[in-house]
PDBQT receptor file of N, H, CA, C and O in Angstrom, charges set to zero:
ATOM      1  N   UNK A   1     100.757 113.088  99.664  1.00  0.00    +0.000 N 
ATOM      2  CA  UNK A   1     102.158 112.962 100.019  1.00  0.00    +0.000 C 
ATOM      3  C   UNK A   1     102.554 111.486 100.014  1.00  0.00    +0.000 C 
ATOM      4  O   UNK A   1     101.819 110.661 100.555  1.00  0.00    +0.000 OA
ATOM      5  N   UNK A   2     103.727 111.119  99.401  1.00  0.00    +0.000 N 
ATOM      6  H   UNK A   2     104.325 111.790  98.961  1.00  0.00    +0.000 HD
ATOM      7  CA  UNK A   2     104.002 109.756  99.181  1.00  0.00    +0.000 C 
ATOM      8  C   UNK A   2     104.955 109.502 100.385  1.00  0.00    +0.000 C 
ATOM      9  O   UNK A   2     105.666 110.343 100.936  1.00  0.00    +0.000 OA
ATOM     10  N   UNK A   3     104.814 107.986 100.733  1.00  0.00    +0.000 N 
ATOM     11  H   UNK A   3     104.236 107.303 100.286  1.00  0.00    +0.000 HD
ATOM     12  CA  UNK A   3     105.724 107.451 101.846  1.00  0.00    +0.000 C 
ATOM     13  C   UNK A   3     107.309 107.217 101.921  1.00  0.00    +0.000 C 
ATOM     14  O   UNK A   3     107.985 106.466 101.217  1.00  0.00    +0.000 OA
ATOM     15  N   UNK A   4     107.620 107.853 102.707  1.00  0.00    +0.000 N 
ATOM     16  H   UNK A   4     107.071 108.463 103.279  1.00  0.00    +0.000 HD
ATOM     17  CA  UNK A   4     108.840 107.322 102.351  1.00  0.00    +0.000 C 
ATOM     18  C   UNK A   4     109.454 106.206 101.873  1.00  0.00    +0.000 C 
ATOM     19  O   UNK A   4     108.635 105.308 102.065  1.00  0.00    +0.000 OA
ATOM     20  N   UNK A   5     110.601 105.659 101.267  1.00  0.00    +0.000 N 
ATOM     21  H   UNK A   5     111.266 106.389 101.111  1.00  0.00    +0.000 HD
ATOM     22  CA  UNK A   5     110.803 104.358 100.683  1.00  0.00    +0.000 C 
ATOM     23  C   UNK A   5     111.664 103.683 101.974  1.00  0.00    +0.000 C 
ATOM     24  O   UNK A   5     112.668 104.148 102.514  1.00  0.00    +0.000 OA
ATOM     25  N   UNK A   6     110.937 102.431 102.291  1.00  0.00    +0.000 N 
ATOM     26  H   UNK A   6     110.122 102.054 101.852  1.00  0.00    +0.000 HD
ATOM     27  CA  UNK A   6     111.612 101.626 103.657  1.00  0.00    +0.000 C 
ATOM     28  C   UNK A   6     113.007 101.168 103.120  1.00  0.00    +0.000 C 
ATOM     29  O   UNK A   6     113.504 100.807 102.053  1.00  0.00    +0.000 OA
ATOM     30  N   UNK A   7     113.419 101.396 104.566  1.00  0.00    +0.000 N 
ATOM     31  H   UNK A   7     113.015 101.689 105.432  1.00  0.00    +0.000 HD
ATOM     32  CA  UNK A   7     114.868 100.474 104.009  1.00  0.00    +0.000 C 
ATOM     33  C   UNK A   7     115.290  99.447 103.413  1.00  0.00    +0.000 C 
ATOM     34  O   UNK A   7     116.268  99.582 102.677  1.00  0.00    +0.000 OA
ATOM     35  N   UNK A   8     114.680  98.158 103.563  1.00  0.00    +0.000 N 
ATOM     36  H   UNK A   8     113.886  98.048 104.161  1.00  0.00    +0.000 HD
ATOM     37  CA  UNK A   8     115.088  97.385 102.909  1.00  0.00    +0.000 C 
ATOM     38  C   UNK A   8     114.308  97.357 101.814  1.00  0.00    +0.000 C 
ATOM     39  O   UNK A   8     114.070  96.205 101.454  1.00  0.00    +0.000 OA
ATOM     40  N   UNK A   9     113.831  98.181 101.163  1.00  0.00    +0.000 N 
ATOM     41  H   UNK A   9     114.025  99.117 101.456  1.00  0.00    +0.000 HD
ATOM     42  CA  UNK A   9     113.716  98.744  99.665  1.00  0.00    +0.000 C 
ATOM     43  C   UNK A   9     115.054  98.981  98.896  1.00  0.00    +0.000 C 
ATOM     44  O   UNK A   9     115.584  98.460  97.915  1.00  0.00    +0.000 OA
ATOM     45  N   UNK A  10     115.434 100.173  99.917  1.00  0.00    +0.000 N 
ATOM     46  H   UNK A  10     115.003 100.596 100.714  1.00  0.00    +0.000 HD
ATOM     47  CA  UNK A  10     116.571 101.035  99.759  1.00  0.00    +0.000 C 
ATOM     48  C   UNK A  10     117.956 100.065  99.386  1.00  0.00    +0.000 C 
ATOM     49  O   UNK A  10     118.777 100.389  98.529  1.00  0.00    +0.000 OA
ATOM     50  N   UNK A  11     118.034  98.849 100.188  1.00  0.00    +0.000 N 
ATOM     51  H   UNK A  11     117.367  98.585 100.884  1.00  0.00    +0.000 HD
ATOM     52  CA  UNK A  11     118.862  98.647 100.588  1.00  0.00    +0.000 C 
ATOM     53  C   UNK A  11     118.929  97.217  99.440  1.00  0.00    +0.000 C 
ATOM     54  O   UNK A  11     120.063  96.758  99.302  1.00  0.00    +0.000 OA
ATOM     55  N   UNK A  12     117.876  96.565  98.689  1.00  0.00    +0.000 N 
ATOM     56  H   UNK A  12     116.955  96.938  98.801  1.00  0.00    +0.000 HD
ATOM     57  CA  UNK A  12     118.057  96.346  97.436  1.00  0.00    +0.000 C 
ATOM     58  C   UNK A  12     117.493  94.630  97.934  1.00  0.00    +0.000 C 
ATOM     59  O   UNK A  12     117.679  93.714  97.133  1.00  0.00    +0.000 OA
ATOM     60  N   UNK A  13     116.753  94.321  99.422  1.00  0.00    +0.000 N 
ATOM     61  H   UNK A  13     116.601  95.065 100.072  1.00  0.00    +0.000 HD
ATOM     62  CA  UNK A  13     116.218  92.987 100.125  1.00  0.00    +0.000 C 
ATOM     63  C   UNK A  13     114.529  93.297  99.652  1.00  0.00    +0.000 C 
ATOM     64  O   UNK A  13     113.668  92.777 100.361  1.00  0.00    +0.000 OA
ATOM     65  N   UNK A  14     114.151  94.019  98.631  1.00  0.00    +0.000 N 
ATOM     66  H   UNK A  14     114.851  94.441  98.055  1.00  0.00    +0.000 HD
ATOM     67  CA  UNK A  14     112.639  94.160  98.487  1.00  0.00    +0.000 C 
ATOM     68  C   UNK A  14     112.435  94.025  97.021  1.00  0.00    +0.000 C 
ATOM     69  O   UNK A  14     113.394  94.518  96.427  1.00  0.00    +0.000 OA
ATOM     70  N   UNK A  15     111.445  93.486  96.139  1.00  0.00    +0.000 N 
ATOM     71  H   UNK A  15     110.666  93.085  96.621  1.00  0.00    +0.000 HD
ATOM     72  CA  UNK A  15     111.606  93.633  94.789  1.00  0.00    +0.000 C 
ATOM     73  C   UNK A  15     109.925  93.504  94.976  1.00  0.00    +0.000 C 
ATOM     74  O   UNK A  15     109.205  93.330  95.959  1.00  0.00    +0.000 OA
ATOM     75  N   UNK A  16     109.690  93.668  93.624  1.00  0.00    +0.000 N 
ATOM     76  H   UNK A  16     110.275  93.809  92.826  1.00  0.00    +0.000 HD
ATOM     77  CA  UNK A  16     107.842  93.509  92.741  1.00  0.00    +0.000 C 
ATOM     78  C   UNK A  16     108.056  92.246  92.086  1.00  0.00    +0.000 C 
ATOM     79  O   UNK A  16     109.137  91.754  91.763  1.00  0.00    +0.000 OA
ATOM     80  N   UNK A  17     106.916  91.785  91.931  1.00  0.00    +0.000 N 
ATOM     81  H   UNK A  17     106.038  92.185  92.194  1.00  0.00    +0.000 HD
ATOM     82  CA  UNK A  17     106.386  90.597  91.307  1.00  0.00    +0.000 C 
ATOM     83  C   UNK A  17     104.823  91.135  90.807  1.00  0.00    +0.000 C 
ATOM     84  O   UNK A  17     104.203  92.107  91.237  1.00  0.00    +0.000 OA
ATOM     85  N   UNK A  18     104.475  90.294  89.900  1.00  0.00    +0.000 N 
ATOM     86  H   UNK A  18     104.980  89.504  89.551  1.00  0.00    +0.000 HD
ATOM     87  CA  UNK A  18     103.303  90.354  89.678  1.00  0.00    +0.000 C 
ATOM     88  C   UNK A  18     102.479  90.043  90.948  1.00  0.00    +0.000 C 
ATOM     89  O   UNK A  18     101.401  90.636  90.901  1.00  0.00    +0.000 OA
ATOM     90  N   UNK A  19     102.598  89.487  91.789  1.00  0.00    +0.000 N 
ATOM     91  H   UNK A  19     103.473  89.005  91.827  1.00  0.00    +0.000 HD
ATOM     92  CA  UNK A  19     102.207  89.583  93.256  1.00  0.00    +0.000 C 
ATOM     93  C   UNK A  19     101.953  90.699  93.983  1.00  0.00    +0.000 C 
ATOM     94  O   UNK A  19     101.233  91.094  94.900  1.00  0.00    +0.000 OA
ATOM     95  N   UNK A  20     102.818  91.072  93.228  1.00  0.00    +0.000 N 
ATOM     96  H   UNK A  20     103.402  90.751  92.483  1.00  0.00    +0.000 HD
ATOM     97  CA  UNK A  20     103.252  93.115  94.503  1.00  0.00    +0.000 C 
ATOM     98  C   UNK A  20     104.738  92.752  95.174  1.00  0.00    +0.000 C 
ATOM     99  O   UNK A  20     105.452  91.921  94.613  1.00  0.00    +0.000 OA
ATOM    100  N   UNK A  21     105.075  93.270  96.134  1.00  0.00    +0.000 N 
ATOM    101  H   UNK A  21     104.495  93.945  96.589  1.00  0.00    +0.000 HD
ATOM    102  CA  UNK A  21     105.837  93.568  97.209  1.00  0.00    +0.000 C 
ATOM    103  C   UNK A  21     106.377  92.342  97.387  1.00  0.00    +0.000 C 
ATOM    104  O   UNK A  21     105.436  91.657  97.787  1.00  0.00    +0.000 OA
ATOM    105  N   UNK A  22     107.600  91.486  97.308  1.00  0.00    +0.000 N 
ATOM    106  H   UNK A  22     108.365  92.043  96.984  1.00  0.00    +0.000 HD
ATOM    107  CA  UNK A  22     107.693  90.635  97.844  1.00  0.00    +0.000 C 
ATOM    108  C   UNK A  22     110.015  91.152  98.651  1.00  0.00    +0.000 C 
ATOM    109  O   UNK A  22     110.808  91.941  98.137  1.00  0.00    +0.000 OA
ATOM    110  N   UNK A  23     110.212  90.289  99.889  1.00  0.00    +0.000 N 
ATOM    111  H   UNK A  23     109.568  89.648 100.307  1.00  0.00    +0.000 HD
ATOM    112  CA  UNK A  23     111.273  90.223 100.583  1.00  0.00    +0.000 C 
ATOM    113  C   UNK A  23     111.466  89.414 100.172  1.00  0.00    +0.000 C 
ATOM    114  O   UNK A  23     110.617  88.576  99.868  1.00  0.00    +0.000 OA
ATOM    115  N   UNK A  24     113.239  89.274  99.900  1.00  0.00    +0.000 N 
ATOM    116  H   UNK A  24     113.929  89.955 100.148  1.00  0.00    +0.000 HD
ATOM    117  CA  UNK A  24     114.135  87.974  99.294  1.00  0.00    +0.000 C 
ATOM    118  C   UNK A  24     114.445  87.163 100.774  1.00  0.00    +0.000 C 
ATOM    119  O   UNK A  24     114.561  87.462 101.962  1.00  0.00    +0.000 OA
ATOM    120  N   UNK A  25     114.506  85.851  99.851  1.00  0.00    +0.000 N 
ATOM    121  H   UNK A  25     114.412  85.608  98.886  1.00  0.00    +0.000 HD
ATOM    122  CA  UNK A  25     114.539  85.238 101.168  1.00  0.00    +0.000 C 
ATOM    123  C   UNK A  25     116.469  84.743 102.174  1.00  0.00    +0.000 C 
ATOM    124  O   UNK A  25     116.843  84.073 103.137  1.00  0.00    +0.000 OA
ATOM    125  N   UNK A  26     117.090  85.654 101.069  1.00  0.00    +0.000 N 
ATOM    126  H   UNK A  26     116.787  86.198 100.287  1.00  0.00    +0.000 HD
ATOM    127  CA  UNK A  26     118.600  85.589 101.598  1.00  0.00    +0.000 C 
ATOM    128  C   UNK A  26     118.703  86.988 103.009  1.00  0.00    +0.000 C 
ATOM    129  O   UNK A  26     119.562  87.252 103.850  1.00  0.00    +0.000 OA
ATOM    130  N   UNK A  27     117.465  87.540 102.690  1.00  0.00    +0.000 N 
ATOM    131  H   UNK A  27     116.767  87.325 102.006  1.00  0.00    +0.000 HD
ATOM    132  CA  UNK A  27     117.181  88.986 103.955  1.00  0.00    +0.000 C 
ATOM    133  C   UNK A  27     117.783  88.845 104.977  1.00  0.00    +0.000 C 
ATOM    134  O   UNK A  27     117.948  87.642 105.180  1.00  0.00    +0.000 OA
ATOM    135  N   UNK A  28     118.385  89.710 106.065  1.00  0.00    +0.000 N 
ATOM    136  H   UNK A  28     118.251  90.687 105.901  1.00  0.00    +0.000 HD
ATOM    137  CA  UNK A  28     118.537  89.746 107.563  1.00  0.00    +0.000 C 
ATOM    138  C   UNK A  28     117.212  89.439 107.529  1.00  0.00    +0.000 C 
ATOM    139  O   UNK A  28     116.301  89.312 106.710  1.00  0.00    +0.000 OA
ATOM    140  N   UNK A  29     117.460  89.349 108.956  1.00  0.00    +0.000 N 
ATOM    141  H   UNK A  29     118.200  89.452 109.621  1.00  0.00    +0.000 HD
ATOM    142  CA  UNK A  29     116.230  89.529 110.085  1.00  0.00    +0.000 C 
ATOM    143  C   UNK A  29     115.592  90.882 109.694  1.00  0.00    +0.000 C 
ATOM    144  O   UNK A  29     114.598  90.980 108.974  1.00  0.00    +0.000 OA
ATOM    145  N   UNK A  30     116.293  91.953 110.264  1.00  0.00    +0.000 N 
ATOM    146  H   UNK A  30     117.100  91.874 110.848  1.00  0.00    +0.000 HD
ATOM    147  CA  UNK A  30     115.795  93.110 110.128  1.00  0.00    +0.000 C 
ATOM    148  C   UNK A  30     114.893  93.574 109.145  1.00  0.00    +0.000 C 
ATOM    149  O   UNK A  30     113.773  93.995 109.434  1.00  0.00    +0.000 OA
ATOM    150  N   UNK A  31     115.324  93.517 108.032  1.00  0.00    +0.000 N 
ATOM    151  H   UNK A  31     116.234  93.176 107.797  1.00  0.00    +0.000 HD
ATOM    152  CA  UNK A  31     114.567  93.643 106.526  1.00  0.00    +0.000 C 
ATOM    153  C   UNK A  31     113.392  92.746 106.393  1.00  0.00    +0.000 C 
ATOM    154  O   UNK A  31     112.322  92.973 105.828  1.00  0.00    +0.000 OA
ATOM    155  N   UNK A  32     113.846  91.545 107.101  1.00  0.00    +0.000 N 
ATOM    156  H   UNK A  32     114.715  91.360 107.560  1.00  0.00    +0.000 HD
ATOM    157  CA  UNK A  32     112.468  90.684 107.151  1.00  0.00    +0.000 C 
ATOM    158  C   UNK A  32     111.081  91.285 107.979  1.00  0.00    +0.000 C 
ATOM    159  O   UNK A  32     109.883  91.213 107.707  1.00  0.00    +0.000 OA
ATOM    160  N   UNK A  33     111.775  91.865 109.038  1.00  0.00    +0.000 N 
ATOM    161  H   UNK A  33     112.748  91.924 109.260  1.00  0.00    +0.000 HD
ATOM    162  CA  UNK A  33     110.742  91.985 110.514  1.00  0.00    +0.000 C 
ATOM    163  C   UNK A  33     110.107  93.756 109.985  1.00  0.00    +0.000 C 
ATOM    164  O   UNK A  33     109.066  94.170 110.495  1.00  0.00    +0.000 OA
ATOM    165  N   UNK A  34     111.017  94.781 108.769  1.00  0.00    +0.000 N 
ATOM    166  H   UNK A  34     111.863  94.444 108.355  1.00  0.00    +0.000 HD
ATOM    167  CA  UNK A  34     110.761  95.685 108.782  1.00  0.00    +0.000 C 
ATOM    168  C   UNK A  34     109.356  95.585 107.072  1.00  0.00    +0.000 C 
ATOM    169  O   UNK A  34     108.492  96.375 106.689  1.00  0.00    +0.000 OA
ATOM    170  N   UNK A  35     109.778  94.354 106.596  1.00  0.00    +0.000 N 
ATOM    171  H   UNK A  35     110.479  93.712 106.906  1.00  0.00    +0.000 HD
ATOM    172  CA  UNK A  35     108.990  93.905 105.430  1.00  0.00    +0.000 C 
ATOM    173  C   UNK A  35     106.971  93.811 106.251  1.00  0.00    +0.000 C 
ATOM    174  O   UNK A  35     105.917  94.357 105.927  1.00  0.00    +0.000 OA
ATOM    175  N   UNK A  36     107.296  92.998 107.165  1.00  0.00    +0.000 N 
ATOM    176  H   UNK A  36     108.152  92.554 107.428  1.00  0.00    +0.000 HD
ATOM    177  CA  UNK A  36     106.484  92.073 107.554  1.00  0.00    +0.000 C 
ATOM    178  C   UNK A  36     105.824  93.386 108.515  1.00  0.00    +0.000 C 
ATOM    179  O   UNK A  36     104.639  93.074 108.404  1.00  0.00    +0.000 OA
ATOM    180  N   UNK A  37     105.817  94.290 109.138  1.00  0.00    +0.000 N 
ATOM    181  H   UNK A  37     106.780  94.543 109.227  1.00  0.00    +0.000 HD
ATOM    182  CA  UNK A  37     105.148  95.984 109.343  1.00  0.00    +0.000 C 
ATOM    183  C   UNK A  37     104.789  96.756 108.282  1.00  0.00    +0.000 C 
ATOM    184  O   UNK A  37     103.740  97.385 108.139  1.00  0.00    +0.000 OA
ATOM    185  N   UNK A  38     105.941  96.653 107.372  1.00  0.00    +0.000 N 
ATOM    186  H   UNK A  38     106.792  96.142 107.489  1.00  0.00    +0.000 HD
ATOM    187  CA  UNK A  38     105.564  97.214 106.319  1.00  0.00    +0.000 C 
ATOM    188  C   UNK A  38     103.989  97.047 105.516  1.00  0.00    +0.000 C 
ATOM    189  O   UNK A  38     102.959  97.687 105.307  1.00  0.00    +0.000 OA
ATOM    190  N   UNK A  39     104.524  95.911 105.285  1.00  0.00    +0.000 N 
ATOM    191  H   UNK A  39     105.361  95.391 105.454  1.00  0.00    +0.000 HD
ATOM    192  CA  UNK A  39     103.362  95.186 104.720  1.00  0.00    +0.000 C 
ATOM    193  C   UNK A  39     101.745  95.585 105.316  1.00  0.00    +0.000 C 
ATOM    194  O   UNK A  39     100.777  95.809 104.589  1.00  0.00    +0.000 OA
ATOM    195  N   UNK A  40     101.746  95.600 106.521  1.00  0.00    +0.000 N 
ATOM    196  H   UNK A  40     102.531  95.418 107.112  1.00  0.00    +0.000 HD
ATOM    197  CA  UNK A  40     100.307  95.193 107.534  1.00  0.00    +0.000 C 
ATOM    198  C   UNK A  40     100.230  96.796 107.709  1.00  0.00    +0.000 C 
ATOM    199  O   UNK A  40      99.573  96.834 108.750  1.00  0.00    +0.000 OA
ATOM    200  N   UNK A  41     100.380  97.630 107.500  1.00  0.00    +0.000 N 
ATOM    201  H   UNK A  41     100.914  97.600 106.655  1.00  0.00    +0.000 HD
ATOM    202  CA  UNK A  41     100.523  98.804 107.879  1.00  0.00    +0.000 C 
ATOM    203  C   UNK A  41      98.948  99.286 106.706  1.00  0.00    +0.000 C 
ATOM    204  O   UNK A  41      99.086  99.386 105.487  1.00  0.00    +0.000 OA
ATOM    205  N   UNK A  42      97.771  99.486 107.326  1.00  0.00    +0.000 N 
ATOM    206  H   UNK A  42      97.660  99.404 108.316  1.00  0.00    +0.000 HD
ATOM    207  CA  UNK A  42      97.213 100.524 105.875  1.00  0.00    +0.000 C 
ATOM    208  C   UNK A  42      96.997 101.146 105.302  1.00  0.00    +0.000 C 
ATOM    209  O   UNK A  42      97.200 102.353 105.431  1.00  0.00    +0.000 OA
ATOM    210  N   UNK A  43      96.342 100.440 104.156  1.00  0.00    +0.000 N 
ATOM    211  H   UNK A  43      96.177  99.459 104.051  1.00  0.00    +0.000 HD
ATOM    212  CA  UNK A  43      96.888 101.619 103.109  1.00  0.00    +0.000 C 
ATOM    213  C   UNK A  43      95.943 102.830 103.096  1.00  0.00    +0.000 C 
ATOM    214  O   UNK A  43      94.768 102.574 102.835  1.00  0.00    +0.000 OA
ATOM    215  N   UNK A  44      96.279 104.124 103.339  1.00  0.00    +0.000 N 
ATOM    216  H   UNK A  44      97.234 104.332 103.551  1.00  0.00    +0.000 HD
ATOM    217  CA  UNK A  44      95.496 105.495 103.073  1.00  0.00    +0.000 C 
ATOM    218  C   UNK A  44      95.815 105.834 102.529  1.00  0.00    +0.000 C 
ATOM    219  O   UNK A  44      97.006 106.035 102.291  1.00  0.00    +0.000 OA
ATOM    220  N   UNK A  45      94.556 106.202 101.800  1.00  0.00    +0.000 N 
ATOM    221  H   UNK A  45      93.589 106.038 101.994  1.00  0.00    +0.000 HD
ATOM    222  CA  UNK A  45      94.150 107.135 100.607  1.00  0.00    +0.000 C 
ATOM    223  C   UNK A  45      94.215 108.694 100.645  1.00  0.00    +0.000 C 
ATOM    224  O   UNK A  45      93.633 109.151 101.629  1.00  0.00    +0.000 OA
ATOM    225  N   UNK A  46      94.699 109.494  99.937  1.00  0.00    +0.000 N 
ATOM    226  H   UNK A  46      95.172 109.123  99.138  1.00  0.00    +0.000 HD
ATOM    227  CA  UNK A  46      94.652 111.095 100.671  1.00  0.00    +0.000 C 
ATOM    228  C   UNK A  46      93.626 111.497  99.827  1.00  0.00    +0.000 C 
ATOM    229  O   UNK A  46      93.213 111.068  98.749  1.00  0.00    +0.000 OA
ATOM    230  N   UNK A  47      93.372 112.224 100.404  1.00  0.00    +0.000 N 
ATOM    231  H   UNK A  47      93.708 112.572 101.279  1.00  0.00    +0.000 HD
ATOM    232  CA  UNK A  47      91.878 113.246  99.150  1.00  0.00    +0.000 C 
ATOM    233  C   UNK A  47      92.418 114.307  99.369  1.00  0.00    +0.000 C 
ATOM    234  O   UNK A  47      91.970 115.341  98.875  1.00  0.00    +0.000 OA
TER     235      UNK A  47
């Protein structure tokens, strides 16, 4: 089952890089503080 997509995905403050995952840095707070959980959260695997 895939994760839901976070808001500030949704909301267009999240993009990819060859890095992975990166938050723009014009972000609220919010999008920042919901990036920065996001992020640290891990990653499981389903079997």
């Amino acid at each position: 089952m895939d994760q839901p997509e976070p808001r500030f995905l949704k909301e267009g403050y999240g993009y990819y890089t060859d890095d992975g995952l990166q938050i723009k840095e014009n972000a609220p707070k919010w999008a920042k503080d919901e990036y920065k959980e996001f992020m640290s959260e891990p990653y499981k695997i389903e079997k």
